[in-house]
MDAnalysis code that builds the backbone (N, CA, C; Angstrom):
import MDAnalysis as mda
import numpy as np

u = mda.Universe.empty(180, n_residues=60, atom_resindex=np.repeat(np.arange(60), 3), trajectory=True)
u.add_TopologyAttr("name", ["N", "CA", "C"] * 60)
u.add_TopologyAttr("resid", np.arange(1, 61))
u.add_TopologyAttr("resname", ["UNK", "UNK", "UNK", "UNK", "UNK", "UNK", "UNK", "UNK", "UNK", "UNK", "UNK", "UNK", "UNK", "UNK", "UNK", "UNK", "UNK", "UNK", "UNK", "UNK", "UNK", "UNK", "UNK", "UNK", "UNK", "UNK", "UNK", "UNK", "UNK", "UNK", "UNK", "UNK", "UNK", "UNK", "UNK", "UNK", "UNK", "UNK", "UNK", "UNK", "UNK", "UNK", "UNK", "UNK", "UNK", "UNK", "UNK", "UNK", "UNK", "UNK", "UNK", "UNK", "UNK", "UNK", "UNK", "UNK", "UNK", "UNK", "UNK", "UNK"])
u.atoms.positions = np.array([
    [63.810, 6.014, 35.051],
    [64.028, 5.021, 34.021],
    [62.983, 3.913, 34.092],
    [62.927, 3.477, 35.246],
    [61.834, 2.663, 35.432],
    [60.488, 2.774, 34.798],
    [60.108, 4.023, 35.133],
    [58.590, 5.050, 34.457],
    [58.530, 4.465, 32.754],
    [59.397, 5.024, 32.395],
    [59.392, 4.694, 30.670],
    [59.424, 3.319, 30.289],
    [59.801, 2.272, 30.783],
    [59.415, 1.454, 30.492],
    [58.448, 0.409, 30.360],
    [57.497, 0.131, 29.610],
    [56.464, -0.460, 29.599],
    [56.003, -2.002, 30.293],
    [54.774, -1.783, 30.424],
    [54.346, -3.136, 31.557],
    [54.481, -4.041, 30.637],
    [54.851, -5.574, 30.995],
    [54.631, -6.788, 30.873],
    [53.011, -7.354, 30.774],
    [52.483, -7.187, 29.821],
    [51.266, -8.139, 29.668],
    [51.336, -9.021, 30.224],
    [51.098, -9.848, 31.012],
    [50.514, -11.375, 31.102],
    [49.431, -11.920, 30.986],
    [49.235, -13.121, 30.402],
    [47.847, -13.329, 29.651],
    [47.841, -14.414, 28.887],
    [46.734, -15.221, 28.563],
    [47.290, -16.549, 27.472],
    [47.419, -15.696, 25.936],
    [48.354, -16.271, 25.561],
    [49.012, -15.823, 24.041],
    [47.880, -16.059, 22.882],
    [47.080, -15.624, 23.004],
    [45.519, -16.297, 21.717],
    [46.133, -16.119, 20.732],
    [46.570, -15.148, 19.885],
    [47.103, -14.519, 19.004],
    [48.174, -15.870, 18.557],
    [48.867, -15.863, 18.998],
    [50.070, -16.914, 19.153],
    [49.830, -18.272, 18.896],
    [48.304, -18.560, 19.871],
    [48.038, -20.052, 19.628],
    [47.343, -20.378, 18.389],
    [46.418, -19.008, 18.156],
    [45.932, -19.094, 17.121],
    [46.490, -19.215, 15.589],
    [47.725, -18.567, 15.444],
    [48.587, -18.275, 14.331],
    [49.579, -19.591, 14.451],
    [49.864, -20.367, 15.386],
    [50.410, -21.676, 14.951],
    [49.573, -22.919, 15.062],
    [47.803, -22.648, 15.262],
    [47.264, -23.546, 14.769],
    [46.496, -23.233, 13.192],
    [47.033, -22.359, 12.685],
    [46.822, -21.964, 11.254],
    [47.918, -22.221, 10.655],
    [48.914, -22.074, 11.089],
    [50.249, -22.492, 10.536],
    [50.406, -24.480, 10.436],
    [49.796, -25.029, 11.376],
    [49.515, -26.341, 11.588],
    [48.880, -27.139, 10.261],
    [47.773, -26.583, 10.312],
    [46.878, -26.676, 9.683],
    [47.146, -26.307, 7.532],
    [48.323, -25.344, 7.638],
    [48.536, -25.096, 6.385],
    [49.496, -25.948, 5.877],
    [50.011, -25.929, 7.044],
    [51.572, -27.202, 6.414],
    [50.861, -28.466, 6.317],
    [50.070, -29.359, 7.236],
    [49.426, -30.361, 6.661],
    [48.568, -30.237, 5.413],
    [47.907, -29.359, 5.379],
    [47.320, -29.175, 3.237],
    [48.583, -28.739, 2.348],
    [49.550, -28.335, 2.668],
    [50.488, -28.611, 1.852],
    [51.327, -29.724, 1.777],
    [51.169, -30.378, 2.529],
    [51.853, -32.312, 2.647],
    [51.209, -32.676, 2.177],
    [49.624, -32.301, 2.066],
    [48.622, -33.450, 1.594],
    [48.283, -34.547, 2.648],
    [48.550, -34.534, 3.981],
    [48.012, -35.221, 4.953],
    [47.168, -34.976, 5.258],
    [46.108, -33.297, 5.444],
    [44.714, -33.248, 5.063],
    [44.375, -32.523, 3.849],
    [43.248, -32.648, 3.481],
    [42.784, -31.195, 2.303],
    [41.385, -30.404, 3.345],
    [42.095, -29.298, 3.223],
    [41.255, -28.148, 4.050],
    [41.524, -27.320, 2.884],
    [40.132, -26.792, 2.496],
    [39.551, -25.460, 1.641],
    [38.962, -24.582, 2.433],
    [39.888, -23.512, 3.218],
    [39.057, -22.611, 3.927],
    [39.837, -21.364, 3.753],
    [39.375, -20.501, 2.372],
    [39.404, -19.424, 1.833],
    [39.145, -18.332, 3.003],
    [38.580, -18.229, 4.090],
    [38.121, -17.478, 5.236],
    [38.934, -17.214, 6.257],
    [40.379, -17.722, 6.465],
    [41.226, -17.824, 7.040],
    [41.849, -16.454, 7.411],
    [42.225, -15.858, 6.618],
    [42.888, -14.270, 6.499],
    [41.925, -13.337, 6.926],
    [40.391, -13.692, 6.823],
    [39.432, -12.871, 7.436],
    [39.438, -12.830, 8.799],
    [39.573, -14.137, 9.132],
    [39.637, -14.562, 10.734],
    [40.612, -14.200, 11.478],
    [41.973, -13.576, 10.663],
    [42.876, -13.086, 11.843],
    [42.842, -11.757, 11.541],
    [42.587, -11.845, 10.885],
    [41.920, -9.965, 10.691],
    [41.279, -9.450, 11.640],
    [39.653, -10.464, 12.244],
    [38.908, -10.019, 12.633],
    [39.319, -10.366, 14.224],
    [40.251, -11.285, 14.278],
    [41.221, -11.628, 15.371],
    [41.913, -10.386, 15.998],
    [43.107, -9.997, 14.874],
    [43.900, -8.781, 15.020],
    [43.457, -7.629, 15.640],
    [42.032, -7.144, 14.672],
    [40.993, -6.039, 15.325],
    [40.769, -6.000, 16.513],
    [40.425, -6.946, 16.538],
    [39.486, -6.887, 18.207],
    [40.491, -7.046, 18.871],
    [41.895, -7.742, 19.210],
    [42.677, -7.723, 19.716],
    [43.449, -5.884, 20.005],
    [43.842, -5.396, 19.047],
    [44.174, -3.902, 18.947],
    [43.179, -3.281, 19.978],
    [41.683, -3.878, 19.803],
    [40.963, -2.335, 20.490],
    [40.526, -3.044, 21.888],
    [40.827, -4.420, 22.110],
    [40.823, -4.430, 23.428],
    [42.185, -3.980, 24.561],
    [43.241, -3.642, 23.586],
    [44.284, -3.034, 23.996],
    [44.215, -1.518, 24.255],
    [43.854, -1.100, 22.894],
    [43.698, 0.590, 23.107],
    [42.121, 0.789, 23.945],
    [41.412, 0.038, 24.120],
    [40.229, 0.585, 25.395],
    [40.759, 0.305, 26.635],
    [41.433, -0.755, 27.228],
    [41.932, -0.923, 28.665],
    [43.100, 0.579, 29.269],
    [43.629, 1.425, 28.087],
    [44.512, 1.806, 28.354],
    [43.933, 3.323, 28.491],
])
């Protein structure tokens, strides 16, 4: 039983920090406490996501 169950990553959460300092960042341009125009955003966790996936599936 032990066997089948999968390892515990440990590691800093990038993914995580990254997606609630985008989340940060969106709720203040929607208060209007800043104006940020950065259309490039969805590219960046894309290109986040990617590289994240294949540094997973190459270690393994």
């Amino acid at each position: 039983m032990a066997k089948a169950m999968k390892k515990h990553h440990e590691g800093f959460p990038t993914f995580a920090v990254i997606l609630l300092v985008v989340g940060i960042i969106w709720l203040l341009n929607d208060l209007k406490i800043i104006a940020v125009n950065i259309p490039w955003i969805p590219m960046v966790l894309i290109i986040v996501a990617v590289g994240m996936i294949y540094n997973r599936i190459s270690k393994e």
